[in-house]
PLY file of the C-alpha trace (Angstrom):
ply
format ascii 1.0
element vertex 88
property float x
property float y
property float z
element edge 87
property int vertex1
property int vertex2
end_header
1.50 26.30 -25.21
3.00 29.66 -25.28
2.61 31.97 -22.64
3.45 35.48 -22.17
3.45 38.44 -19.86
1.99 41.70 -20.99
1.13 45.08 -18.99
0.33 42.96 -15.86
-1.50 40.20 -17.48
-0.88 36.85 -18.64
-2.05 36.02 -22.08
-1.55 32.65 -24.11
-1.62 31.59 -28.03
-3.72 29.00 -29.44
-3.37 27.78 -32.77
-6.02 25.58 -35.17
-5.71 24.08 -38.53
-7.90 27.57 -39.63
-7.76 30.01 -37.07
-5.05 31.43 -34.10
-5.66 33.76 -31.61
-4.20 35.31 -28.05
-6.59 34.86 -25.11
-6.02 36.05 -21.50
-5.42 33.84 -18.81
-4.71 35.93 -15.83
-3.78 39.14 -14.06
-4.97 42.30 -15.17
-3.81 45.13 -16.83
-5.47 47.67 -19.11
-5.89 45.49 -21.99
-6.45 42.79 -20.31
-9.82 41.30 -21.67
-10.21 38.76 -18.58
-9.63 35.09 -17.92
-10.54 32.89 -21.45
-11.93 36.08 -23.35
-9.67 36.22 -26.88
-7.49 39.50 -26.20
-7.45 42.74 -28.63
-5.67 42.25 -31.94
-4.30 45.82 -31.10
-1.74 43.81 -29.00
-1.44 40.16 -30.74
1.69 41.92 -32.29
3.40 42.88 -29.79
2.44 39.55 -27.90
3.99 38.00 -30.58
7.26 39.89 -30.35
7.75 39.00 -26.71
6.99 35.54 -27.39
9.75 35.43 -30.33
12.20 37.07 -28.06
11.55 34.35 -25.28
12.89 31.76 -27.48
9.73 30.68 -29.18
10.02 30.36 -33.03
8.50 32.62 -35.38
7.26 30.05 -37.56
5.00 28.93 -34.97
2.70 32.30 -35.77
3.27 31.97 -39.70
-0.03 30.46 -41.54
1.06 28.08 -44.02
-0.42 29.24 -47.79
-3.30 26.57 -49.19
-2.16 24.91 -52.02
-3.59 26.51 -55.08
-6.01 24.41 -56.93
-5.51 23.63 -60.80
-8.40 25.23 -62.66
-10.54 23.03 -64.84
-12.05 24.30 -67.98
-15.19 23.08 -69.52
-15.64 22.62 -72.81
-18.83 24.32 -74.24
-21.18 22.04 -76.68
-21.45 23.68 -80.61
-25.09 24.86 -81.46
-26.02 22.23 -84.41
-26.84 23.94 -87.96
-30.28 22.13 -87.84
-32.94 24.58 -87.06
-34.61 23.71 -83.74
-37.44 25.30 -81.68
-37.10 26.07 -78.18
-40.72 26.49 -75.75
-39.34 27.25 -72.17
0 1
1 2
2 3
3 4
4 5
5 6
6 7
7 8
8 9
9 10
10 11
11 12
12 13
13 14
14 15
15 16
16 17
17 18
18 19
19 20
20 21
21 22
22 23
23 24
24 25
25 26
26 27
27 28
28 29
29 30
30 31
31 32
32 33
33 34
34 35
35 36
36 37
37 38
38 39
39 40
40 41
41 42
42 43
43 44
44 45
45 46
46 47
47 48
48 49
49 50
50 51
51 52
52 53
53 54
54 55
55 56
56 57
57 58
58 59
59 60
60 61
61 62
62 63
63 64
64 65
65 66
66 67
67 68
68 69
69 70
70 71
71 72
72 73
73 74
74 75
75 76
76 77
77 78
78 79
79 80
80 81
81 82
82 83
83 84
84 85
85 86
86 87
């Protein structure tokens, strides 16, 4: 877990296979959003920057890209020259 002091609160990062986000843990402080409430993203930057200059990684915040799917074309059926009739 990474945890980091901000403005008189205490705020921490969590980090899923689709989403990350800052939440507050405790203190106060004018941004502080209270205890397990996600905090602004006004501030996730600069949360962020205090956490890299603690000695935290920065590829702990970077999202890793999906891999790009190969597209698959379909191949479209030729009208036949017979004459047909169509009721719908």
């Amino acid at each position: 877990m990474i945890d980091v002091f901000f403005e008189g609160g205490k705020y921490r990062f969590h980090k899923t296979q689709n989403d990350k986000y800052w939440t507050g843990v405790s203190g106060g402080g004018h941004f502080f959003p209270g205890a397990n409430c996600v905090a602004p993203r006004g501030i996730w930057q600069i949360l962020q920057k205090k956490a890299v200059e603690s000695g935290v990684s920065r590829e702990v915040f970077i999202t890793k890209e999906p891999e790009k799917k190969k597209a698959v074309t379909s191949v479209s059926k030729k009208k036949s020259k017979k004459p047909s009739i169509s009721i719908f």
